[in-house]
HTML snippet that shows the backbone in 3Dmol.js (N, CA, C, O; Angstrom):
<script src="https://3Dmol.org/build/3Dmol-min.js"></script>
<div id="view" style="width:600px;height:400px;position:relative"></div>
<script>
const pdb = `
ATOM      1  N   UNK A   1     151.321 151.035 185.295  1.00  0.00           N
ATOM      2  CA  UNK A   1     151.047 150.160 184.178  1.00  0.00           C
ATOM      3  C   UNK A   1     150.300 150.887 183.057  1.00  0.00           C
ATOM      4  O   UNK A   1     150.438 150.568 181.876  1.00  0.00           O
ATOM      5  N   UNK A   2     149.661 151.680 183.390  1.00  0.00           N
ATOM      6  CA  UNK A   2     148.786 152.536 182.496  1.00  0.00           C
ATOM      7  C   UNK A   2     149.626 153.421 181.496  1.00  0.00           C
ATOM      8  O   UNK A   2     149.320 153.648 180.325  1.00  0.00           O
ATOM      9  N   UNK A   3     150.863 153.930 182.241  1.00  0.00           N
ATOM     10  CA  UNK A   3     151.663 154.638 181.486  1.00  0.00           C
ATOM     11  C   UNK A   3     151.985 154.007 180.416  1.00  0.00           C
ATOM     12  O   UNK A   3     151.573 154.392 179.322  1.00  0.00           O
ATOM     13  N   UNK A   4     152.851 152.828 180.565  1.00  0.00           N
ATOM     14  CA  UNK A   4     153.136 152.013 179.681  1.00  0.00           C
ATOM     15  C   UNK A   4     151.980 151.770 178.388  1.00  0.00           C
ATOM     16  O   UNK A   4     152.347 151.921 177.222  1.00  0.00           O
ATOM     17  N   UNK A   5     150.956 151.490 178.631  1.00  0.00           N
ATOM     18  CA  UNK A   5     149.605 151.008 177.753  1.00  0.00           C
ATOM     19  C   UNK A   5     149.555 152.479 176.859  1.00  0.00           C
ATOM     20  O   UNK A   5     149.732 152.372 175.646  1.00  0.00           O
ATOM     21  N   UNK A   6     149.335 153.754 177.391  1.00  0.00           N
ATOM     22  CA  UNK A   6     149.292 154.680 176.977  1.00  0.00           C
ATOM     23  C   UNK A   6     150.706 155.021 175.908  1.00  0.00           C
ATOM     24  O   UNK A   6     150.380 155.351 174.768  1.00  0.00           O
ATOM     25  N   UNK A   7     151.680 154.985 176.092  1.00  0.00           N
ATOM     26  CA  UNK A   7     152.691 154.978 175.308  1.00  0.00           C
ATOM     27  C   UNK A   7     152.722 154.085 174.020  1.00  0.00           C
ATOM     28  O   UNK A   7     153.227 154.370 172.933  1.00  0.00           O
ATOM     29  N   UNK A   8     152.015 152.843 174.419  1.00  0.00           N
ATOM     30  CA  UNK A   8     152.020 152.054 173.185  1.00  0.00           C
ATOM     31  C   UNK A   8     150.941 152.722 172.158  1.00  0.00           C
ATOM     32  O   UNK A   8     151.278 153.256 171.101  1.00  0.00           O
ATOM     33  N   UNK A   9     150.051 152.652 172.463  1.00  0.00           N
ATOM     34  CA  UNK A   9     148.782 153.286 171.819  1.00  0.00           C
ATOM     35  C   UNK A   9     149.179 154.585 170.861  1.00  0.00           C
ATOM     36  O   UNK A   9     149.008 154.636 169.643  1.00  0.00           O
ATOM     37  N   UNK A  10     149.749 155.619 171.703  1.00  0.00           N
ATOM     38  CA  UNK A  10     150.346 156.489 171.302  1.00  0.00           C
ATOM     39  C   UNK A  10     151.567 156.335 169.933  1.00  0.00           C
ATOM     40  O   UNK A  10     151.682 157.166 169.033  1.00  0.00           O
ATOM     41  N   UNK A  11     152.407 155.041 170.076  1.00  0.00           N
ATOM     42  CA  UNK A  11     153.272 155.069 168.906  1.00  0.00           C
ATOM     43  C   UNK A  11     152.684 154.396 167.875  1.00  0.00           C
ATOM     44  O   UNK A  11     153.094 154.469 166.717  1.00  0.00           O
ATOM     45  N   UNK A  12     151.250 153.398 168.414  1.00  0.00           N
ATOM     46  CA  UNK A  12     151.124 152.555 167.214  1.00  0.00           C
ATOM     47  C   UNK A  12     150.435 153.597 166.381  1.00  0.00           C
ATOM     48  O   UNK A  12     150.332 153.340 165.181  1.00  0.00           O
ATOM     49  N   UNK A  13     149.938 154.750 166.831  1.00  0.00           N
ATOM     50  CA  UNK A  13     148.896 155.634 165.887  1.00  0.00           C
ATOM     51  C   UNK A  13     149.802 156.917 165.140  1.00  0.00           C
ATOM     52  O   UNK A  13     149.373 157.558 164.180  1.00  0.00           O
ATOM     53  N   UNK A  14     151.189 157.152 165.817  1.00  0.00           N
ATOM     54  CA  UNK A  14     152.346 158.327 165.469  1.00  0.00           C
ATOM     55  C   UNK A  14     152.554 157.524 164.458  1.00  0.00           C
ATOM     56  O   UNK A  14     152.173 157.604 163.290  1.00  0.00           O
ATOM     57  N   UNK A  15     153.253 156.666 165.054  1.00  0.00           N
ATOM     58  CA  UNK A  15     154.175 155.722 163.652  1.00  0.00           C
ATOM     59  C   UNK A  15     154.289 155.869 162.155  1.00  0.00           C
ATOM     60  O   UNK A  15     155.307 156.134 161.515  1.00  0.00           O
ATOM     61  N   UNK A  16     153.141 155.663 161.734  1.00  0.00           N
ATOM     62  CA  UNK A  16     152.765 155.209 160.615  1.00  0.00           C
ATOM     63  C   UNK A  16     152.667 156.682 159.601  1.00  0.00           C
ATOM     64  O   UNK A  16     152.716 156.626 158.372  1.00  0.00           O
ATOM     65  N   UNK A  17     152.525 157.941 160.365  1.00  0.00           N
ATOM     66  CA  UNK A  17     152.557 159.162 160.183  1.00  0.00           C
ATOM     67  C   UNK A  17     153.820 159.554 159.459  1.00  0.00           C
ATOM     68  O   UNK A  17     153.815 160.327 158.501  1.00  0.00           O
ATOM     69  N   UNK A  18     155.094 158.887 160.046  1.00  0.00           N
ATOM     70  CA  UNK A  18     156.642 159.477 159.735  1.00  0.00           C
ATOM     71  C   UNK A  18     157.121 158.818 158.483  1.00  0.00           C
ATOM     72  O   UNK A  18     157.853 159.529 157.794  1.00  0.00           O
ATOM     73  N   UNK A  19     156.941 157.952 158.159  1.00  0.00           N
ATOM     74  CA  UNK A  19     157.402 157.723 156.437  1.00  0.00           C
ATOM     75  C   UNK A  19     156.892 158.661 155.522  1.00  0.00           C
ATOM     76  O   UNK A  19     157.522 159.539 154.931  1.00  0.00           O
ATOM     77  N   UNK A  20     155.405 158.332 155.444  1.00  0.00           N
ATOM     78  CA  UNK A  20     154.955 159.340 154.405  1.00  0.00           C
ATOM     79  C   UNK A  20     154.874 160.733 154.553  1.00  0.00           C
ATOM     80  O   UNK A  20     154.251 161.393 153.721  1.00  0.00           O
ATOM     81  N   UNK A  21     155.400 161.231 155.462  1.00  0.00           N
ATOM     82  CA  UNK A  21     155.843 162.934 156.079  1.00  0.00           C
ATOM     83  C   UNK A  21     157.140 162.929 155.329  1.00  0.00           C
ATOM     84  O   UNK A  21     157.733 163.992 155.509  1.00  0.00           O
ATOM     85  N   UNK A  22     157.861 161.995 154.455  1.00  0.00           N
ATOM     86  CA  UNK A  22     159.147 162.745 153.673  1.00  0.00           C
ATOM     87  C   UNK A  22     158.509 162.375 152.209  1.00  0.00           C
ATOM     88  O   UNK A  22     159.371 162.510 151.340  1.00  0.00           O
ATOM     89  N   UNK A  23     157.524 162.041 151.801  1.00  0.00           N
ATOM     90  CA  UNK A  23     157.162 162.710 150.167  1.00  0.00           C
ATOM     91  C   UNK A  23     157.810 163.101 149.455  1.00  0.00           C
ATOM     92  O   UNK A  23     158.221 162.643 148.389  1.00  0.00           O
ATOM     93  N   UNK A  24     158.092 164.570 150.281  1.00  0.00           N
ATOM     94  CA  UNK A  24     159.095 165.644 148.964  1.00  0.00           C
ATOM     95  C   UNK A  24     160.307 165.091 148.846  1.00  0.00           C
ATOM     96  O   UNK A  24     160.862 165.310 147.769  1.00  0.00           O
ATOM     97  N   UNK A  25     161.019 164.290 149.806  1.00  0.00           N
ATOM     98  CA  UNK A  25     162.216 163.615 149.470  1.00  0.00           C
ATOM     99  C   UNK A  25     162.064 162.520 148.778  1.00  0.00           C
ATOM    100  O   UNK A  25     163.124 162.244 148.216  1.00  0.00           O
ATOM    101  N   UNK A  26     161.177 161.717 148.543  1.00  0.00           N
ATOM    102  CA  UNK A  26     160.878 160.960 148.102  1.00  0.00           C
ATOM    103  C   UNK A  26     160.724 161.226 146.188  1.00  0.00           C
ATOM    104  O   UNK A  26     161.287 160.695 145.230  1.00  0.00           O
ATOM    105  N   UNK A  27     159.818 162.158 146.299  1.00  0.00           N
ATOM    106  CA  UNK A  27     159.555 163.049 144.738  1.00  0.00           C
ATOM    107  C   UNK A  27     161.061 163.417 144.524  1.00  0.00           C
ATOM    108  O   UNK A  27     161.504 163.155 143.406  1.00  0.00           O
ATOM    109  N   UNK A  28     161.921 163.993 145.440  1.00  0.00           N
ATOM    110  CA  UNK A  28     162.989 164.559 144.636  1.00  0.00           C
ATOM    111  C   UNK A  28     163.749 163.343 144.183  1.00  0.00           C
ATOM    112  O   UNK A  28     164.386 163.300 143.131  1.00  0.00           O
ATOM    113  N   UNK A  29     163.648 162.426 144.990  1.00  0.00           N
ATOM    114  CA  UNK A  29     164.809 161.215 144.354  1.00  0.00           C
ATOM    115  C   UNK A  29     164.349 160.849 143.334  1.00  0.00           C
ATOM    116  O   UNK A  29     165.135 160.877 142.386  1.00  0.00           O
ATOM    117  N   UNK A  30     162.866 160.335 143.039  1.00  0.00           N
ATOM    118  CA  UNK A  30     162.524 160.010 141.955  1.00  0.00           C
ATOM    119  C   UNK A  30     162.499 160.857 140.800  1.00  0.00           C
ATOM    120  O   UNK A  30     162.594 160.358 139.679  1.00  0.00           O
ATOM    121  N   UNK A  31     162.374 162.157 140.977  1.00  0.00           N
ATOM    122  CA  UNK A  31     162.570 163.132 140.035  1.00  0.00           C
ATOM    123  C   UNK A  31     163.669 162.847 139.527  1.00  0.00           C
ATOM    124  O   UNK A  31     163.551 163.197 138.353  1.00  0.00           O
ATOM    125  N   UNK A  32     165.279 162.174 139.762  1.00  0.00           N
ATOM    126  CA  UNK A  32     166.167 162.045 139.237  1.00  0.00           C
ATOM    127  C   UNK A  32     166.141 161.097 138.368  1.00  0.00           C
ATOM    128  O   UNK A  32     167.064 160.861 137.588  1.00  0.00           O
ATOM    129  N   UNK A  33     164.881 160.364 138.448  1.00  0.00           N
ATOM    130  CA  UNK A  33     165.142 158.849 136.759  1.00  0.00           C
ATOM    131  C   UNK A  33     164.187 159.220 136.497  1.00  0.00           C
ATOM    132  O   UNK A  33     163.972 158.141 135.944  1.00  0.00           O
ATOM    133  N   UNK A  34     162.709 160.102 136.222  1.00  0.00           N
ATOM    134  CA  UNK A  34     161.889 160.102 135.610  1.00  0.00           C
ATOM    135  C   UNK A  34     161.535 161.943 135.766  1.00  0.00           C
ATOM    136  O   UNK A  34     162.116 162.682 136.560  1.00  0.00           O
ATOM    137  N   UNK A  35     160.650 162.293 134.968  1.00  0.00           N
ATOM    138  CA  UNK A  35     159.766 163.965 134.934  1.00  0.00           C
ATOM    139  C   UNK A  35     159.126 163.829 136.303  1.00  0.00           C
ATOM    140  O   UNK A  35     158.366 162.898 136.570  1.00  0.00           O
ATOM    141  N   UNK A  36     159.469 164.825 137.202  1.00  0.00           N
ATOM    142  CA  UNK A  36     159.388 165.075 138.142  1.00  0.00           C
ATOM    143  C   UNK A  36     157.340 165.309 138.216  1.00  0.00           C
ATOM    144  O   UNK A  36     156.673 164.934 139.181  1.00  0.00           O
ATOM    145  N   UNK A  37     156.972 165.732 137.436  1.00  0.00           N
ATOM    146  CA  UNK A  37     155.686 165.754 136.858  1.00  0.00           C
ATOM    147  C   UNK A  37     154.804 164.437 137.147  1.00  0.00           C
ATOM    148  O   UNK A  37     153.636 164.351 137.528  1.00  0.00           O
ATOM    149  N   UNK A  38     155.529 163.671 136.911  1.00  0.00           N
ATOM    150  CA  UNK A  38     155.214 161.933 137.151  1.00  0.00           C
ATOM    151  C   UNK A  38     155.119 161.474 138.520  1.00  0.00           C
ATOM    152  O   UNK A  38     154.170 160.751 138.825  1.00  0.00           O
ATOM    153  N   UNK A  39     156.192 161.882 139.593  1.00  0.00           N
ATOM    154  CA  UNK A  39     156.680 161.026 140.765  1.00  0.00           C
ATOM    155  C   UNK A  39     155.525 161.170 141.440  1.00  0.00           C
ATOM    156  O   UNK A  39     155.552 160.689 142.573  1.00  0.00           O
ATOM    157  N   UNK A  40     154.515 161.680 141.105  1.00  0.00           N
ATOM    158  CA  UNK A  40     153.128 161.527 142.772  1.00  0.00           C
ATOM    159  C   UNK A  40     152.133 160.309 142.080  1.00  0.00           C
ATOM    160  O   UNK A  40     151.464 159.594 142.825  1.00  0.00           O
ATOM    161  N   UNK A  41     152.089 160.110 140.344  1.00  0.00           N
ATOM    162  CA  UNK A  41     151.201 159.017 140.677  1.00  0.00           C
ATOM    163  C   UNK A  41     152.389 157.801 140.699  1.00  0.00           C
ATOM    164  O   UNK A  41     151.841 156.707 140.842  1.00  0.00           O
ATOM    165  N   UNK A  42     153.723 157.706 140.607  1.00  0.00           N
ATOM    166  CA  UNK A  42     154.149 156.852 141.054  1.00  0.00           C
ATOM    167  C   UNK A  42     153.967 156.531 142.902  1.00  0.00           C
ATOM    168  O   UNK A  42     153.595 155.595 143.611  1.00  0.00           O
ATOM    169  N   UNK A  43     154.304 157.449 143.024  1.00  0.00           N
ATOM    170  CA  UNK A  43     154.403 157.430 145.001  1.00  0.00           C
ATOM    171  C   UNK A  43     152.735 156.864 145.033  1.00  0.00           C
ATOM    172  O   UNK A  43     152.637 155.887 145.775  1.00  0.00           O
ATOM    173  N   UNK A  44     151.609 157.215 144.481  1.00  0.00           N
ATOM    174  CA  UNK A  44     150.322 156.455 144.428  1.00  0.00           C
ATOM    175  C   UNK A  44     149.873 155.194 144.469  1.00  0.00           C
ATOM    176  O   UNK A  44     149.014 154.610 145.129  1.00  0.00           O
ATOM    177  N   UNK A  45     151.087 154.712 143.124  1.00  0.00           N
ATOM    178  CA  UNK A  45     150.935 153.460 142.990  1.00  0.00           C
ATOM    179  C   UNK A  45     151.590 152.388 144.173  1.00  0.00           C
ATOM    180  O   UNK A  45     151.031 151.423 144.694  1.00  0.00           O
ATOM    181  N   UNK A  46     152.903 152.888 144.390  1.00  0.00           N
ATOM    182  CA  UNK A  46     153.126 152.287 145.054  1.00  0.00           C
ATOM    183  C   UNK A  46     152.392 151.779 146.501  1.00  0.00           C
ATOM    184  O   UNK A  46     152.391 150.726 147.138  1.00  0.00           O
ATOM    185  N   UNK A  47     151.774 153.105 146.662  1.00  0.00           N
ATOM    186  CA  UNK A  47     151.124 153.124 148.313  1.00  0.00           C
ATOM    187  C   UNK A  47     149.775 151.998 148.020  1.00  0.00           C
ATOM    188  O   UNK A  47     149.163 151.273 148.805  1.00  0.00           O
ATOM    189  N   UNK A  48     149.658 152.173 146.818  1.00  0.00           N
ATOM    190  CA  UNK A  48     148.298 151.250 146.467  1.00  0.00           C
ATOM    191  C   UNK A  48     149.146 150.115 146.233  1.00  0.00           C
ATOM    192  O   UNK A  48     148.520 149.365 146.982  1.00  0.00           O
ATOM    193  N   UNK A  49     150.023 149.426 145.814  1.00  0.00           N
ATOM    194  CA  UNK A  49     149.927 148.263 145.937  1.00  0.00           C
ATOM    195  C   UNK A  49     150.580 148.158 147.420  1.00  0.00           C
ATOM    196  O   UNK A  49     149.952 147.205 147.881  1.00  0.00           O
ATOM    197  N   UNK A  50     151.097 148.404 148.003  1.00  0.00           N
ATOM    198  CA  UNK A  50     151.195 148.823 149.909  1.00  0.00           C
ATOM    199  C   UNK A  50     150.032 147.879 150.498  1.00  0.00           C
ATOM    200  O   UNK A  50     149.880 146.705 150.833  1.00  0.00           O
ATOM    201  N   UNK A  51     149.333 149.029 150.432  1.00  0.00           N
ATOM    202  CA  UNK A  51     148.080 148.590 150.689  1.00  0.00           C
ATOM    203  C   UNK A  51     147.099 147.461 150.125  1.00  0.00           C
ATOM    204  O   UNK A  51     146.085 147.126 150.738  1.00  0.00           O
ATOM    205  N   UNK A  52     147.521 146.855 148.799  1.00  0.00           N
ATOM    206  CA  UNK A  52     146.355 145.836 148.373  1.00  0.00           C
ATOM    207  C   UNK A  52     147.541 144.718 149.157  1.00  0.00           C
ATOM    208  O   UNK A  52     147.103 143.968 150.030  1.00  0.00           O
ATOM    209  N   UNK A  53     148.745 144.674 148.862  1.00  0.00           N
ATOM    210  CA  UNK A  53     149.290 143.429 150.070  1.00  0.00           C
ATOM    211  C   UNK A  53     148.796 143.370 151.449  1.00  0.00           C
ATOM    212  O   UNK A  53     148.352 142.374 152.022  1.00  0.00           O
ATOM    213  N   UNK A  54     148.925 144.542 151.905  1.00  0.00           N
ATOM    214  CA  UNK A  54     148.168 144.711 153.294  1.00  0.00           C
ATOM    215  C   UNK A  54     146.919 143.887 153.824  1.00  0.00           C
ATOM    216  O   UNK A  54     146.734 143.129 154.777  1.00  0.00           O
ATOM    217  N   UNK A  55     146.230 144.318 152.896  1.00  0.00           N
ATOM    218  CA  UNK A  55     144.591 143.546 152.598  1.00  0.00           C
ATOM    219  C   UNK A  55     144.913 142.542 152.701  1.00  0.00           C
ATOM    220  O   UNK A  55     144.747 142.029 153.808  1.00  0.00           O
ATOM    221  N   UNK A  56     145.759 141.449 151.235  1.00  0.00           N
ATOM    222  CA  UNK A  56     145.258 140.151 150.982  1.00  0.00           C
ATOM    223  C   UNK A  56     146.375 139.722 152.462  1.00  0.00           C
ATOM    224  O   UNK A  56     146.324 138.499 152.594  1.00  0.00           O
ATOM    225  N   UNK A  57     147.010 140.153 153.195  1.00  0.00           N
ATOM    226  CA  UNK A  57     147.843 139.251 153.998  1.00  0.00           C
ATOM    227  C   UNK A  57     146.580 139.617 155.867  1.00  0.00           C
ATOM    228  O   UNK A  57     146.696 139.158 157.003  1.00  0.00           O
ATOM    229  N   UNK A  58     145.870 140.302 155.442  1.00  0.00           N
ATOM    230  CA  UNK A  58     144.802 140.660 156.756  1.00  0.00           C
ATOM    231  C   UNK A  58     144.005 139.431 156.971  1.00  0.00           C
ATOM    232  O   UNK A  58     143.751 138.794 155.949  1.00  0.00           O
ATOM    233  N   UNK A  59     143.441 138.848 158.396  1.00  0.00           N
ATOM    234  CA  UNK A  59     142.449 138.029 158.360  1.00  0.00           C
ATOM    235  C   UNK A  59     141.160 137.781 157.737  1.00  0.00           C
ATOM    236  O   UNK A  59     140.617 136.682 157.623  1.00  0.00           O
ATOM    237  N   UNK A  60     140.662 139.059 157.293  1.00  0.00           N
ATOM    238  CA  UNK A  60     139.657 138.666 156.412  1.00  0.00           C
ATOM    239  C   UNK A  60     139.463 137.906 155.368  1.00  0.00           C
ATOM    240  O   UNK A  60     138.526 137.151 155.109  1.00  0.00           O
ATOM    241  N   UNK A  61     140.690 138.230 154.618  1.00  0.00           N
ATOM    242  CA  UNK A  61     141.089 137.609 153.100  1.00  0.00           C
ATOM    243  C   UNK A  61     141.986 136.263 153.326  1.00  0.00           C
ATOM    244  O   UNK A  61     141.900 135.351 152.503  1.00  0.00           O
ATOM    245  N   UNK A  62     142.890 136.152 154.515  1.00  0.00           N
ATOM    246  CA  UNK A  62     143.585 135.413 153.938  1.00  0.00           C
ATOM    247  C   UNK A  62     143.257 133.971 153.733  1.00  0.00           C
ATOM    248  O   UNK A  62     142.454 133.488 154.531  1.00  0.00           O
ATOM    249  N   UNK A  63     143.839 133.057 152.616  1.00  0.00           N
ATOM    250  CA  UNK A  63     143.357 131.999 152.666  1.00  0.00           C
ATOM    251  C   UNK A  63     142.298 131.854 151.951  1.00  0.00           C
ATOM    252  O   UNK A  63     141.898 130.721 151.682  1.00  0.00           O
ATOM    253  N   UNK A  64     141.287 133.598 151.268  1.00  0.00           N
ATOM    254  CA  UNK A  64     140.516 133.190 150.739  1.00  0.00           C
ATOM    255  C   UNK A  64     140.601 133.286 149.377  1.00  0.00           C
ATOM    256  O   UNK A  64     141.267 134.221 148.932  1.00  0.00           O
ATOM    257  N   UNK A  65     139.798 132.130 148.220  1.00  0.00           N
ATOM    258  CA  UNK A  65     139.983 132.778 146.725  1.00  0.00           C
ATOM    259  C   UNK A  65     139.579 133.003 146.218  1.00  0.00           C
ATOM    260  O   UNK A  65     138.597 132.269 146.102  1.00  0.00           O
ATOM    261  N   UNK A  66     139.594 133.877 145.468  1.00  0.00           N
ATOM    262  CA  UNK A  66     138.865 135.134 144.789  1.00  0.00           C
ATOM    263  C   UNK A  66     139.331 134.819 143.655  1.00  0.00           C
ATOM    264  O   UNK A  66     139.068 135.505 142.667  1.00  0.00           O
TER     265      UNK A  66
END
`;
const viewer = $3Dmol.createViewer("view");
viewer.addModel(pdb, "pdb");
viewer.setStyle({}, {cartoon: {color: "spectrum"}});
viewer.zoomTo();
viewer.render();
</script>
């Protein structure tokens, strides 16, 4: 049973690692509609609003108004 527990643990903390490990593919696509110069504070923004949904949909916040 332990194995099992250990495996989970293990992907919930890998996981999240493998999207943002392709970046440069990411920059190159976007490099194709905008100055390649640009695509990291786009990839920024996006991760920031990522993350502020993240927040307001977490138990701390939700439900609350600000």
């Amino acid at each position: 049973m332990t194995d099992v527990r250990a495996t989970g643990f293990g992907v919930g903390f890998s996981l999240p690692v493998i999207l943002p490990s392709f970046y440069a593919f990411y920059m190159n696509w976007l490099g194709a509609f905008m100055p390649a110069r640009l695509t990291p504070a786009v990839l920024l923004c996006i991760g920031g609003l990522i993350g502020m949904i993240g927040a307001m949909m977490g138990p701390e916040t939700k439900d609350v108004d600000f």
